[in-house]
C-alpha positions as CSV (number, residue, x, y, z in Angstrom):
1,X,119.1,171.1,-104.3
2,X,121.7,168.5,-105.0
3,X,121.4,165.2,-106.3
4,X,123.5,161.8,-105.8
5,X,122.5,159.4,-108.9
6,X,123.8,156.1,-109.7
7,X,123.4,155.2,-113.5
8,X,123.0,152.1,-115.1
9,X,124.8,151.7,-118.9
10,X,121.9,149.3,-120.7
11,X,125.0,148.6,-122.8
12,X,127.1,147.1,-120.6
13,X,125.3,146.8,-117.5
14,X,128.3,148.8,-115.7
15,X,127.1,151.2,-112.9
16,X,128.2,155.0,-112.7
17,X,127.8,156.8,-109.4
18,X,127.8,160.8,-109.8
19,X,126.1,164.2,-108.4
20,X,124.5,167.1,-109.8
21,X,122.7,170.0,-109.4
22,X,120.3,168.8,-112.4
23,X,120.2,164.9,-113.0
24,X,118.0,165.3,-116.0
25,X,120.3,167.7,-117.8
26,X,123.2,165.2,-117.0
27,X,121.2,162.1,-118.0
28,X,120.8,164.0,-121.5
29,X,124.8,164.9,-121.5
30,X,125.4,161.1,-121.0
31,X,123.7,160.2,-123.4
32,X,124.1,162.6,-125.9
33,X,128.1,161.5,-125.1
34,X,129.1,164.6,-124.4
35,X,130.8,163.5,-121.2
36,X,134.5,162.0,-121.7
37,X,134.8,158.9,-119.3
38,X,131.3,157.5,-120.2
39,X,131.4,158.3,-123.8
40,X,130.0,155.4,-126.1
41,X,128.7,153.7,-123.2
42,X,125.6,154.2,-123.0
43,X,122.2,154.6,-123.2
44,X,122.3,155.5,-119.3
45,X,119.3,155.0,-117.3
46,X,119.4,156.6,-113.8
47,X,118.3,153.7,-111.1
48,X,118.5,155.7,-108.2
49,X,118.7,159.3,-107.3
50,X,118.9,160.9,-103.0
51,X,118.6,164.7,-102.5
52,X,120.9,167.1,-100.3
53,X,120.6,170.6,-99.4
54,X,124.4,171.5,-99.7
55,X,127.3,170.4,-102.2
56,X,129.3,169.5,-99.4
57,X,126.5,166.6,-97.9
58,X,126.3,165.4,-101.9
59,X,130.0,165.1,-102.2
60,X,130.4,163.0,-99.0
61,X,127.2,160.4,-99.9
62,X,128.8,160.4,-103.3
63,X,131.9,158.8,-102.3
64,X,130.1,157.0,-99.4
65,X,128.5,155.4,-102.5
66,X,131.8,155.0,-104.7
67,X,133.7,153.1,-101.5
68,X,131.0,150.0,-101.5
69,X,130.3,150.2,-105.4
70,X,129.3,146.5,-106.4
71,X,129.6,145.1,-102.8
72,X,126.4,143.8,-100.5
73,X,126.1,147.4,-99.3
74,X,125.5,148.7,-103.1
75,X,122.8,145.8,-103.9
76,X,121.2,146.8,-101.4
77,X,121.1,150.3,-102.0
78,X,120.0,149.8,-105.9
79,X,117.7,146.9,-104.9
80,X,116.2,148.9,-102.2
81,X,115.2,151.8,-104.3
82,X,113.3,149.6,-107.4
């Protein structure tokens, strides 16, 4: 299985949209800051998570997500999922 996650930094409040095979395992690399673009900017929290079958369907809602990141669309989507 394949996971599209969006994570919320409870530093800064910024959002981070991603996809794994193992959220958990990269919720614990994030904060452990073992991943370069979002070092020091965490703690993460992950505020919403779908499931795909293939890489290839995770990829394409991933940067479905990414392309209305912090419009109406995205509210909606994190909003929806609380």
């Amino acid at each position: 299985m394949y996971y599209v996650y969006v994570l919320r930094s409870e530093t800064t409040g910024k959002y981070y949209i991603g996809s794994t095979n193992n959220p958990d395992r990269h919720l614990k690399e994030h904060n452990g800051n073992q991943t370069t673009s979002l070092k020091n900017k965490g703690p993460f929290v992950i505020i919403y998570k779908e499931t795909f079958t293939t890489l290839r369907l995770v990829r394409k809602r991933e940067s479905e997500i990414k392309s209305y990141k912090s419009g109406n669309a995205f509210r909606k989507l994190i909003e929806g999922y609380k």
